[in-house]
C-alpha positions in Angstrom: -102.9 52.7 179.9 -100.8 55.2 178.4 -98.2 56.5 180.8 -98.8 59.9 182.7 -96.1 62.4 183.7 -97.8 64.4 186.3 -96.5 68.2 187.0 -97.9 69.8 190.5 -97.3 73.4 191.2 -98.2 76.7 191.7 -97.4 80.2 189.5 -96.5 81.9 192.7 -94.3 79.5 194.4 -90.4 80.4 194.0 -89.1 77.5 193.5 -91.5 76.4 191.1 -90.3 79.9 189.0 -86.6 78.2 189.5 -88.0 75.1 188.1 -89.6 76.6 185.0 -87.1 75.8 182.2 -86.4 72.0 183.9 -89.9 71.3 183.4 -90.5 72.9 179.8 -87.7 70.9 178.7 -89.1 67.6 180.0 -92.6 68.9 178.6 -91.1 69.5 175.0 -89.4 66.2 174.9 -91.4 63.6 176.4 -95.2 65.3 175.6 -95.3 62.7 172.3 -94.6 59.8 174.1 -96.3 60.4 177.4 -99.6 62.5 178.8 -98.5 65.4 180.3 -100.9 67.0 182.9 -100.4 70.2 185.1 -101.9 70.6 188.4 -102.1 73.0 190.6 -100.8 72.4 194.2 -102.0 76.2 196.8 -99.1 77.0 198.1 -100.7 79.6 200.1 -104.4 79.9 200.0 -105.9 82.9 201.8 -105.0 86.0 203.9 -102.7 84.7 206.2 -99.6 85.7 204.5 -99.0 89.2 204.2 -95.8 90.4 203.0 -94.6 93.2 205.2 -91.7 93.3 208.2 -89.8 90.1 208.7 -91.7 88.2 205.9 -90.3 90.7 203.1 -86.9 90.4 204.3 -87.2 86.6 204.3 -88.6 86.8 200.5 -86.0 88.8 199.1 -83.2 86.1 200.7 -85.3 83.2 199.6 -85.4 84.5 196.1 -81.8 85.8 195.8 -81.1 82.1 196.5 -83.6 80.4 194.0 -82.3 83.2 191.6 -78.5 82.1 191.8 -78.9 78.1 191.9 -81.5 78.0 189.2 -80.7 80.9 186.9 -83.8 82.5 186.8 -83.9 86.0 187.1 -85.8 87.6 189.8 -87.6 91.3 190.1 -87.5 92.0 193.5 -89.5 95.4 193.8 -92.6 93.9 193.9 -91.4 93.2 197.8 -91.3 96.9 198.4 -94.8 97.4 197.7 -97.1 98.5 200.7 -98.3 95.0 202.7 -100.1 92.9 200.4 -101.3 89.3 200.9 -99.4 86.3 199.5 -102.7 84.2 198.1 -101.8 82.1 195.8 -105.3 80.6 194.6 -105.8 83.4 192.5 -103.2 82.5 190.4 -103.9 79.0 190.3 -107.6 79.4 189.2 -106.2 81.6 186.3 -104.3 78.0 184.9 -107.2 76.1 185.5 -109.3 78.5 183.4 -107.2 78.7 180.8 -106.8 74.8 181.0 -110.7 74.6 180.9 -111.0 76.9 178.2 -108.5 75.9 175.8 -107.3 72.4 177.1 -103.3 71.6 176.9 -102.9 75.3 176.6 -102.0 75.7 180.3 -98.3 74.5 179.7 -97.5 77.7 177.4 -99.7 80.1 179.9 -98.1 78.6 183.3 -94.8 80.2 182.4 -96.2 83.7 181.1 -97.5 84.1 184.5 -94.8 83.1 186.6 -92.8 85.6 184.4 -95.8 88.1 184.6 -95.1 88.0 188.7 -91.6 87.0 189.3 -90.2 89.4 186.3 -92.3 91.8 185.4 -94.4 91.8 189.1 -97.8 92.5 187.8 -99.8 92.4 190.5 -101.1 89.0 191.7 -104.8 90.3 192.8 -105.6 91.8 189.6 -107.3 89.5 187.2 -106.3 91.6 184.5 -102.4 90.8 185.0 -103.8 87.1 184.7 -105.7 88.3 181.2 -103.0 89.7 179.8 -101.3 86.4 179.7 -104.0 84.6 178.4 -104.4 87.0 175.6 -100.8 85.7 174.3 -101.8 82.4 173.9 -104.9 83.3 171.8 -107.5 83.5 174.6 -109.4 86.9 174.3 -109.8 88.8 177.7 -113.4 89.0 178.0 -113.7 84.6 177.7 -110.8 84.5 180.0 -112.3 86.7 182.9 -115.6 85.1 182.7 -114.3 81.7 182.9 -112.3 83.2 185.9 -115.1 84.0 187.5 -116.8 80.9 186.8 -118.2 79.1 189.8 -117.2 75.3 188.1 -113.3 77.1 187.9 -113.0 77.9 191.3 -114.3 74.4 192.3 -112.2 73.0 189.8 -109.0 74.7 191.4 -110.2 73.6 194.9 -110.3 70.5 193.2 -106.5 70.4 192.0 -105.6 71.3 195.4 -107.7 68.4 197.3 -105.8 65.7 195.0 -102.7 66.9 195.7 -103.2 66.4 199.0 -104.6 63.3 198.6 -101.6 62.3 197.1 -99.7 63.6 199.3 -98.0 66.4 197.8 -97.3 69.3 200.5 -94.4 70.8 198.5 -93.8 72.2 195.2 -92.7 71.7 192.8 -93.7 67.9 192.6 -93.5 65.8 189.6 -95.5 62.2 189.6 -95.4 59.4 187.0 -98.3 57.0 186.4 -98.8 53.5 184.5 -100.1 50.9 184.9 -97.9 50.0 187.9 -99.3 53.0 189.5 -97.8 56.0 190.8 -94.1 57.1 191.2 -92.3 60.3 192.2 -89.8 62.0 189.9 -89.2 64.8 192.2 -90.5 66.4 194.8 -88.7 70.1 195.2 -86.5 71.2 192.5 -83.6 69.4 190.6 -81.5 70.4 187.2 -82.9 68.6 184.5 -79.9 66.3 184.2 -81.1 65.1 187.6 -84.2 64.2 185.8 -83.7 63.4 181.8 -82.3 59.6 182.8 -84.8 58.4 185.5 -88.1 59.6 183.1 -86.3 58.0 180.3 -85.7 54.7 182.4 -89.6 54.8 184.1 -91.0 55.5 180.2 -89.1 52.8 178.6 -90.0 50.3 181.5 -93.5 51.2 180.8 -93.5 49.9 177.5 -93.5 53.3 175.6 
């Protein structure tokens, strides 16, 4: 079987934003050689999160943190906004319609949407703010939105979520290998890509690739 590189995350988890350029660089490199699939993980599906009070606060330090040992640049005022809820599915259906709609795609559009929350904080309820994104990579809004509606796209994202637990993946980001071996773990949580770079390289030439 030809060797699988397995990404699991979610467009609005933090660290996964920190993680961005680590895992566009292994994606760049290694897509020739190996299969490269995104999945997506929930970090936080429903309304139980809303950020307000003590939950902002702890937001803004959390991302301030991220922010300096990753690199990434963070827009905070998106955490001054009246309480809003922290769902992340939305999101996450977004990459899986895109990834239904115009497969392999969901690597360039996974990025544009962190950035679209994280840097430019457009707001993560709005499918529109998840349209706009798909319109960069060639997807026209009015195929994006219906696939976003799309019954088989929200089971398909409930579906991402399910594996991940089966496999399980709690945090994010994770990053799984496959062969024929079966299945190893690259990372789970975020590292520098020199962290990474030799142990892929090692797992993909014991492989046989």
């Amino acid at each position: 079987m030809r060797p699988e590189l397995i990404y699991i995350g979610d467009p609005m988890c933090s660290w996964c934003f920190g993680f961005a350029p680590v895992i566009q660089a292994l994606y760049a490199k290694h897509r020739d050689a190996v299969t490269m699939t995104l999945r997506m993980g929930g970090l936080h599906v429903g309304n139980d999160y809303v950020v307000e009070a003590d939950y902002r606060e702890f937001l803004r330090a959390h991302w301030l943190e991220i922010g300096e040992r990753t690199g990434q640049k963070f827009s905070l005022d998106i955490l001054d906004r009246p309480a809003w809820i922290y769902d992340t599915e939305l999101a996450c259906r977004a990459v899986v319609a895109v990834r239904r709609l115009k497969p392999g795609a969901e690597w360039a559009y996974f990025p544009l949407i962190q950035a679209g929350f994280y840097t430019h904080n457009r707001d993560p309820h709005d499918p529109l703010s998840f349209a706009l994104a798909a319109e960069e990579i060639g997807i026209s809004r009015s195929d994006f939105l219906a696939a976003y509606d799309d019954p088989a796209v929200k089971a398909g994202t409930l579906e991402d979520f399910q594996w991940a637990r089966s496999m399980g993946v709690h945090g994010f980001p994770t990053v799984l290998v496959q062969d024929a071996r079966g299945y190893a773990l690259l990372t789970n949580g975020y590292q520098p890509l020199e962290a990474l770079e030799g142990p892929l390289e090692g797992w993909i030439a014991s492989s046989g690739q």
